[in-house]
PyMOL Python script that loads the backbone (N, CA, C, O; Angstrom):
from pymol import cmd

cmd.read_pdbstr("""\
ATOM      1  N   UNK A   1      -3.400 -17.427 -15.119  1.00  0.00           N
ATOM      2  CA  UNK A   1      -4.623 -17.097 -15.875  1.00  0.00           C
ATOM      3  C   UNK A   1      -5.796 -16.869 -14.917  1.00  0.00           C
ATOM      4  O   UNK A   1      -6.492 -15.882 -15.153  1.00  0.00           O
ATOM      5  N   UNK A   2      -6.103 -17.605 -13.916  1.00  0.00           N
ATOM      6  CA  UNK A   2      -6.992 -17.622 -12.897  1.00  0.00           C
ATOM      7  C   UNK A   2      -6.869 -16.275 -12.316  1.00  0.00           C
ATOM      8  O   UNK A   2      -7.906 -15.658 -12.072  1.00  0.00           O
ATOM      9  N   UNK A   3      -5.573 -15.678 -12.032  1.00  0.00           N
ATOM     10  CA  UNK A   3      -5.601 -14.677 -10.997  1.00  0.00           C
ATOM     11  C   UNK A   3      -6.617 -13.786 -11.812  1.00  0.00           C
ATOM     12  O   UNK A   3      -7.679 -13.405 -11.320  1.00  0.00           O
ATOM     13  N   UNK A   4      -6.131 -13.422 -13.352  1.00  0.00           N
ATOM     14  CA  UNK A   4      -6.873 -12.341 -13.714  1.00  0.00           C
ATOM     15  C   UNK A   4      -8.567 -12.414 -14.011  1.00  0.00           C
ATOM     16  O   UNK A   4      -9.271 -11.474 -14.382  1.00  0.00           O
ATOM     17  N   UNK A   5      -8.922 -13.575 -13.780  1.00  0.00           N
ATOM     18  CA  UNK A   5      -9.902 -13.971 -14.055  1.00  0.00           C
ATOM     19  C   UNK A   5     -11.129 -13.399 -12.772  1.00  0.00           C
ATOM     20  O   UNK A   5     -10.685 -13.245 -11.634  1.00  0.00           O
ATOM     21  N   UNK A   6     -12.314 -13.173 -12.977  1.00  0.00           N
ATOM     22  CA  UNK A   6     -13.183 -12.213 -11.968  1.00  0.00           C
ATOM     23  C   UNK A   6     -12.903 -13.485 -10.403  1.00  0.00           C
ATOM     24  O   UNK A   6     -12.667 -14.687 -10.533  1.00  0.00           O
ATOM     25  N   UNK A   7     -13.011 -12.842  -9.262  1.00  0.00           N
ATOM     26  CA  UNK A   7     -12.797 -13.563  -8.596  1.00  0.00           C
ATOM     27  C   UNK A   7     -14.360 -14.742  -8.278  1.00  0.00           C
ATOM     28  O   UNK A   7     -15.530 -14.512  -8.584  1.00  0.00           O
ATOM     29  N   UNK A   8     -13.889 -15.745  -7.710  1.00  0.00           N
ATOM     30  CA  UNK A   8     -14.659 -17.378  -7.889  1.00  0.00           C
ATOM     31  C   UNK A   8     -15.606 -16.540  -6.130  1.00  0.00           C
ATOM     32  O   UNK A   8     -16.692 -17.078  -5.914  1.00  0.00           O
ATOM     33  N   UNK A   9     -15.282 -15.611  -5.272  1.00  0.00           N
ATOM     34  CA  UNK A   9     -16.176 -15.887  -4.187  1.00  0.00           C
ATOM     35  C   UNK A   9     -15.555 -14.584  -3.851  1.00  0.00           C
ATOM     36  O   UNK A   9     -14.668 -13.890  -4.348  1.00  0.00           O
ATOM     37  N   UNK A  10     -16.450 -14.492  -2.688  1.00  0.00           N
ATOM     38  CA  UNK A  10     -16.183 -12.642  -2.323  1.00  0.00           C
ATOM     39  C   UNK A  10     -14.669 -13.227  -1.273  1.00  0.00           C
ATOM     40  O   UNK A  10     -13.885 -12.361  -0.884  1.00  0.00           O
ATOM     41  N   UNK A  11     -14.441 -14.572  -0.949  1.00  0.00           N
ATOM     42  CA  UNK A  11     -13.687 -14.642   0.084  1.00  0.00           C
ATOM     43  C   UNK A  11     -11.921 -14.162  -0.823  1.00  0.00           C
ATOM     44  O   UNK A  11     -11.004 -13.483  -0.361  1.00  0.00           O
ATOM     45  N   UNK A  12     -12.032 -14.879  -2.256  1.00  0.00           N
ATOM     46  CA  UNK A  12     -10.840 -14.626  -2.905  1.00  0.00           C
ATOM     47  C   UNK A  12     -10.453 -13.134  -2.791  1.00  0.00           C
ATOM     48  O   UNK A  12      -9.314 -12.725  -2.565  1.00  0.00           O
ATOM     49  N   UNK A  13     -11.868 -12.164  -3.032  1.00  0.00           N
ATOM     50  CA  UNK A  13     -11.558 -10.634  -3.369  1.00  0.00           C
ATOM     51  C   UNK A  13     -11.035 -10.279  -1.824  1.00  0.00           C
ATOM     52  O   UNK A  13     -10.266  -9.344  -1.599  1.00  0.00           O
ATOM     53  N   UNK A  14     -11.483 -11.029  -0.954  1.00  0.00           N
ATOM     54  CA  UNK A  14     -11.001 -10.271   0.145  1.00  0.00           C
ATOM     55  C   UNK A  14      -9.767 -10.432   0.697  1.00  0.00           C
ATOM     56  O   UNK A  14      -9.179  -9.639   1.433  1.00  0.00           O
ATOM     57  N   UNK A  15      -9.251 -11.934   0.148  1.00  0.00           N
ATOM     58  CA  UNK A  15      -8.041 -12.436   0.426  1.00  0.00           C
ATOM     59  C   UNK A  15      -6.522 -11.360  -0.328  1.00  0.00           C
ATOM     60  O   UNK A  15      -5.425 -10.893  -0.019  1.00  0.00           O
ATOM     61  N   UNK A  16      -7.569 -11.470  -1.550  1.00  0.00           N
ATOM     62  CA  UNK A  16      -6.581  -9.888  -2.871  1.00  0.00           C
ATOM     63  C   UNK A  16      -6.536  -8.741  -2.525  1.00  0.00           C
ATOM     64  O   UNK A  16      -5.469  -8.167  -2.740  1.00  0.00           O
ATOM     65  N   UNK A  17      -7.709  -7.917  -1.827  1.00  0.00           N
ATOM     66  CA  UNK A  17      -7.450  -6.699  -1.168  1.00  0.00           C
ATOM     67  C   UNK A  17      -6.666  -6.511   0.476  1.00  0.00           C
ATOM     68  O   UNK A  17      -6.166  -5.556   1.070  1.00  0.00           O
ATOM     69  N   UNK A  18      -6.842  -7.719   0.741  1.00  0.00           N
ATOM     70  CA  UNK A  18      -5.821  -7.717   1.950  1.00  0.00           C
ATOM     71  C   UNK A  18      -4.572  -7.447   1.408  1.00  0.00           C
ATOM     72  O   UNK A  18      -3.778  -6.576   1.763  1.00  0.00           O
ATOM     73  N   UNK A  19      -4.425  -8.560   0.201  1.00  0.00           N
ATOM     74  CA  UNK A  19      -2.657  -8.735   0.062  1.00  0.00           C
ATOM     75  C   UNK A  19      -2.370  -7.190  -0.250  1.00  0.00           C
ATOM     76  O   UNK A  19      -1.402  -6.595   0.224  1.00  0.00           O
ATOM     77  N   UNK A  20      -3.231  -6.659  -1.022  1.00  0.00           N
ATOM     78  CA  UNK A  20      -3.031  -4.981  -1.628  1.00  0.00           C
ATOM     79  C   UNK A  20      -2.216  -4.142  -0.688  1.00  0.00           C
ATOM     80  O   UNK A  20      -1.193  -3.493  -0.907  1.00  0.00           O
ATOM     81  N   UNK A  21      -3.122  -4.359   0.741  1.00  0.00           N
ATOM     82  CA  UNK A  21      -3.497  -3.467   2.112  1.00  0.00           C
ATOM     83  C   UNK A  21      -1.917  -4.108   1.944  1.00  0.00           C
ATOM     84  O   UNK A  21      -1.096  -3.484   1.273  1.00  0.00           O
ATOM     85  N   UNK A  22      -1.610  -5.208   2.506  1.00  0.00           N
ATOM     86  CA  UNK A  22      -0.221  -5.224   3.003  1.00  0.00           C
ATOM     87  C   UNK A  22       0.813  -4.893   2.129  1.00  0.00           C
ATOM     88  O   UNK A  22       1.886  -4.674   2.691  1.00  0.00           O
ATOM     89  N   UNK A  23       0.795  -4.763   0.556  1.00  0.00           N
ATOM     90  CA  UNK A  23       1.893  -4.254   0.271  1.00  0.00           C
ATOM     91  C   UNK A  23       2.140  -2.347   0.245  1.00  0.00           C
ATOM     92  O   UNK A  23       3.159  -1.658   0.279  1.00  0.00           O
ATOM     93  N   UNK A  24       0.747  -2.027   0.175  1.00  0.00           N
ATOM     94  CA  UNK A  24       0.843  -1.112   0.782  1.00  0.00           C
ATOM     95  C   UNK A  24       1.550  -0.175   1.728  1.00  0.00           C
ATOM     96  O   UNK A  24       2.270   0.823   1.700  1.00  0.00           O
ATOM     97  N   UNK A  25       0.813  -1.241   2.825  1.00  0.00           N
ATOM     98  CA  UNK A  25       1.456  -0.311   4.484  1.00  0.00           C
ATOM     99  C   UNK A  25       2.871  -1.120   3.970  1.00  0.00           C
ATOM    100  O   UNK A  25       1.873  -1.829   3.841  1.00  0.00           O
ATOM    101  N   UNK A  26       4.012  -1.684   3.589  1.00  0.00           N
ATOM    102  CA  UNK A  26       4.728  -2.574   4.030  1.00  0.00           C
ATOM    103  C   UNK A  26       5.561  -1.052   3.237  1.00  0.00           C
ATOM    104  O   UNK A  26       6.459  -0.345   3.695  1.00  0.00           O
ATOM    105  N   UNK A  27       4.844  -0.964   1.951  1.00  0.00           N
ATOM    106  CA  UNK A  27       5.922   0.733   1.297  1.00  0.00           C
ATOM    107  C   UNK A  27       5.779   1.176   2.240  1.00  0.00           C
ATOM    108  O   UNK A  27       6.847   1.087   2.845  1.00  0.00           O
ATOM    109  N   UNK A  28       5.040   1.664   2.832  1.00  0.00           N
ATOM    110  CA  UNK A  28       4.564   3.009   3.555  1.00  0.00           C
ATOM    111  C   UNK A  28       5.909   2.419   4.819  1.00  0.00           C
ATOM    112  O   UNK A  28       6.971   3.033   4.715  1.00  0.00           O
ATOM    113  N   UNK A  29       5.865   1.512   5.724  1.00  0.00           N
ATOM    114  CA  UNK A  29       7.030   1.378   6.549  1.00  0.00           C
ATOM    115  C   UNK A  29       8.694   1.595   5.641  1.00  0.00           C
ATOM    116  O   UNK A  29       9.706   2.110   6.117  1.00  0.00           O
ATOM    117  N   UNK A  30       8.546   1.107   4.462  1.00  0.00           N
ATOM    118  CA  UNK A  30       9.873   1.896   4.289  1.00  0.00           C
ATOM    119  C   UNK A  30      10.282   2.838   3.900  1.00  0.00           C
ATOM    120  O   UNK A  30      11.456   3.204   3.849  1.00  0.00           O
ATOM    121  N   UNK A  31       9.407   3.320   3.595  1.00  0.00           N
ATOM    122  CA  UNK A  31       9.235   5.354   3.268  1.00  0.00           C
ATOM    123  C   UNK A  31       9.400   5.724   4.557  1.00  0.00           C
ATOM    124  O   UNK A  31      10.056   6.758   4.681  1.00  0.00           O
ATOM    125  N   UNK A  32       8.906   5.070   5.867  1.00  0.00           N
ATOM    126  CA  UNK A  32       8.967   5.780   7.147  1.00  0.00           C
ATOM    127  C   UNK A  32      10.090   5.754   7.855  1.00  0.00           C
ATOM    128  O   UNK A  32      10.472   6.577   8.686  1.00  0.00           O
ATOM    129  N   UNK A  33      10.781   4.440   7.372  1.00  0.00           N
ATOM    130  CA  UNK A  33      12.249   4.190   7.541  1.00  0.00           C
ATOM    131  C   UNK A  33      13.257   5.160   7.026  1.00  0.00           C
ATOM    132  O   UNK A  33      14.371   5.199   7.547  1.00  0.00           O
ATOM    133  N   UNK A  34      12.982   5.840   6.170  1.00  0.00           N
ATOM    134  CA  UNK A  34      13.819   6.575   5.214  1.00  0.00           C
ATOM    135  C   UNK A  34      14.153   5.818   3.976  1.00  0.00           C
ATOM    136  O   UNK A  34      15.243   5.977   3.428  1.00  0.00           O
ATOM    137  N   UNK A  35      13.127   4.887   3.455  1.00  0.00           N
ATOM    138  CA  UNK A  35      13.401   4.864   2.264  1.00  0.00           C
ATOM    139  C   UNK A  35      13.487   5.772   0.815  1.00  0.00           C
ATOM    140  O   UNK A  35      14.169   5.459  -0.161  1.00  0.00           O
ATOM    141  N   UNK A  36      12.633   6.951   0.932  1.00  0.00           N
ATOM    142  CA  UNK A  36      12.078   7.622   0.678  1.00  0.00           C
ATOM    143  C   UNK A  36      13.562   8.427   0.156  1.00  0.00           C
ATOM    144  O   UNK A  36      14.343   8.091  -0.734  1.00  0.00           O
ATOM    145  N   UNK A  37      13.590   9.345   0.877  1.00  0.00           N
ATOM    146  CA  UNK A  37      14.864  10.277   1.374  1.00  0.00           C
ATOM    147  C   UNK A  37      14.811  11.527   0.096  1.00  0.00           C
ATOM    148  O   UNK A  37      13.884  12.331   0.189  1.00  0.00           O
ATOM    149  N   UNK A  38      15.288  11.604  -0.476  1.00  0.00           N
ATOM    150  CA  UNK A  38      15.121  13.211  -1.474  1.00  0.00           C
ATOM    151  C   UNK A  38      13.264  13.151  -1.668  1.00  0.00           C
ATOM    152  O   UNK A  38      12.697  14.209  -1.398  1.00  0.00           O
ATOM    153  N   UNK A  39      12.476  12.102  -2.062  1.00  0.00           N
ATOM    154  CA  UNK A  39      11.139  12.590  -2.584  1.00  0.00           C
ATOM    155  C   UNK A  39      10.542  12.831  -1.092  1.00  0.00           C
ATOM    156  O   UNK A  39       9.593  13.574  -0.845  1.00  0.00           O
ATOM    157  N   UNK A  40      11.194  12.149  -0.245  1.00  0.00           N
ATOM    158  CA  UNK A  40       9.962  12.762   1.174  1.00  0.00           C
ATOM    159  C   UNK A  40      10.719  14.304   1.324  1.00  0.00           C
ATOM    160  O   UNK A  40       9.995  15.167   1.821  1.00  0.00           O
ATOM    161  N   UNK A  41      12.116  14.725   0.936  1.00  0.00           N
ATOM    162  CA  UNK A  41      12.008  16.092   1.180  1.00  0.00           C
ATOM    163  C   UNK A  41      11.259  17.204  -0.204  1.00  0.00           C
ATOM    164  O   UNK A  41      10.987  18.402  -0.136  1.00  0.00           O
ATOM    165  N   UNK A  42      11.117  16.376  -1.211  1.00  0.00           N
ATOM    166  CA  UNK A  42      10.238  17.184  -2.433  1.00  0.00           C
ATOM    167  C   UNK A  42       9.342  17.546  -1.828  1.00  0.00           C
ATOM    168  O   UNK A  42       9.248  18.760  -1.645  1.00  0.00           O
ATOM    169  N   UNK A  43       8.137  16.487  -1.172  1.00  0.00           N
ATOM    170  CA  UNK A  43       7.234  16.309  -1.590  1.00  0.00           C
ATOM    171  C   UNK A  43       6.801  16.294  -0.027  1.00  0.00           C
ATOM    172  O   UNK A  43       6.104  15.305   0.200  1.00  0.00           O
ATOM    173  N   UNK A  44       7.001  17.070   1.064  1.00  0.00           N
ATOM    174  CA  UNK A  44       6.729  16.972   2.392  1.00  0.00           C
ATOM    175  C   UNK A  44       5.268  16.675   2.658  1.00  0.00           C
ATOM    176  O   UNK A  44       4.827  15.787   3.387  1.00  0.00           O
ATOM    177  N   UNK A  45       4.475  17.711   1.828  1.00  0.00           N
ATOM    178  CA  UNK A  45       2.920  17.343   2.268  1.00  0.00           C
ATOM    179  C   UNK A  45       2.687  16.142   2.009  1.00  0.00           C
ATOM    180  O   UNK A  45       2.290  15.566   3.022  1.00  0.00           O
ATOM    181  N   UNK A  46       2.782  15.090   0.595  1.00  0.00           N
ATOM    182  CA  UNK A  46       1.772  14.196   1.148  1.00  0.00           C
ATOM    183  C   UNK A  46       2.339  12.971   1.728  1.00  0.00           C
ATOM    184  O   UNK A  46       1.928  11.840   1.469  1.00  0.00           O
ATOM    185  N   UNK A  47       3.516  13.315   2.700  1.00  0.00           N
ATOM    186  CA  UNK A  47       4.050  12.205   3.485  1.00  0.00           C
ATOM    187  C   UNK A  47       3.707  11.655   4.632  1.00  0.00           C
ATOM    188  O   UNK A  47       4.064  10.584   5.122  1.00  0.00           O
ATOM    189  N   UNK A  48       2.593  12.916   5.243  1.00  0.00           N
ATOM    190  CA  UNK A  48       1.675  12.462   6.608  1.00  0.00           C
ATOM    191  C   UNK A  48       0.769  12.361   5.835  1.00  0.00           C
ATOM    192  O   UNK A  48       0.429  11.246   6.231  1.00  0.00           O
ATOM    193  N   UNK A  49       0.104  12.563   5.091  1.00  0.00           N
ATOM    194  CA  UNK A  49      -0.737  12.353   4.735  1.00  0.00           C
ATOM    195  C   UNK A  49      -1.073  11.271   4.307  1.00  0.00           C
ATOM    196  O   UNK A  49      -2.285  11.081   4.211  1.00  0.00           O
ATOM    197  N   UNK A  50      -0.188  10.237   3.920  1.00  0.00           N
ATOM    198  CA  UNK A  50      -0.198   8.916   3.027  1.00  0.00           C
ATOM    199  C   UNK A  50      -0.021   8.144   4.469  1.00  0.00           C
ATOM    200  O   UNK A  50      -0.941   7.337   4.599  1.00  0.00           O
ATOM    201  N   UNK A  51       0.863   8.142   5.573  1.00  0.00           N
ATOM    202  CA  UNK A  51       0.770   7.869   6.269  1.00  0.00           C
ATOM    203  C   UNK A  51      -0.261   7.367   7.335  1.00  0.00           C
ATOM    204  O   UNK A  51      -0.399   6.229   7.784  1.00  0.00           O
ATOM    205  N   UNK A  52      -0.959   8.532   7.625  1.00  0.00           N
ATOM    206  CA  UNK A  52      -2.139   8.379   8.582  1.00  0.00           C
ATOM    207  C   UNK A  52      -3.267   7.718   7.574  1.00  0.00           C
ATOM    208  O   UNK A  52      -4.256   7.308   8.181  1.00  0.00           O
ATOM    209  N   UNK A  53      -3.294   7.552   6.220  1.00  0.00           N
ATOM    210  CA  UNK A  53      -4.530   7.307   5.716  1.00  0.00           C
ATOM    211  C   UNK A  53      -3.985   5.585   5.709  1.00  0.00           C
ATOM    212  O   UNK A  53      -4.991   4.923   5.963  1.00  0.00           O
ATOM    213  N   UNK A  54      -3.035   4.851   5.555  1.00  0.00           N
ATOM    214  CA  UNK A  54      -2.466   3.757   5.739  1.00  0.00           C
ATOM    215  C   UNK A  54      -2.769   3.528   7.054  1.00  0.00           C
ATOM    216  O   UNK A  54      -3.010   2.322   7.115  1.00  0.00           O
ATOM    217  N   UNK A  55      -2.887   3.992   8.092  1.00  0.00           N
ATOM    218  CA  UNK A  55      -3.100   3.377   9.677  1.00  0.00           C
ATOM    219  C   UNK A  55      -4.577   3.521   9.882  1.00  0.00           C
ATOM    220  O   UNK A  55      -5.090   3.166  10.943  1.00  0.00           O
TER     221      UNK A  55
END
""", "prot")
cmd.dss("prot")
cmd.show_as("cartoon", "prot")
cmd.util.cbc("prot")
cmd.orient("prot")
């Protein structure tokens, strides 16, 4: 119940947008791995693109 609740200090929001950031880049490493595999060949453009904006 707490989580959804507004955060108690800017330190919680920053602690939550970190965790974001890391699940993030953590896809983004297995898309780079080849997790990906038929949609990174659909979809070539925005695969550097998602990339470099993650680093």
């Amino acid at each position: 119940a707490s989580r959804s609740a507004a955060p108690q200090s800017p330190d919680d929001d920053t602690r939550r947008q970190r965790s974001l950031d890391d699940d993030t880049r953590g896809r983004c490493d297995e898309r780079l791995r080849g997790g990906l595999g038929a949609e990174a060949k659909e979809s070539p453009s925005l695969s550097p693109a998602q990339t470099s904006r993650s680093q």
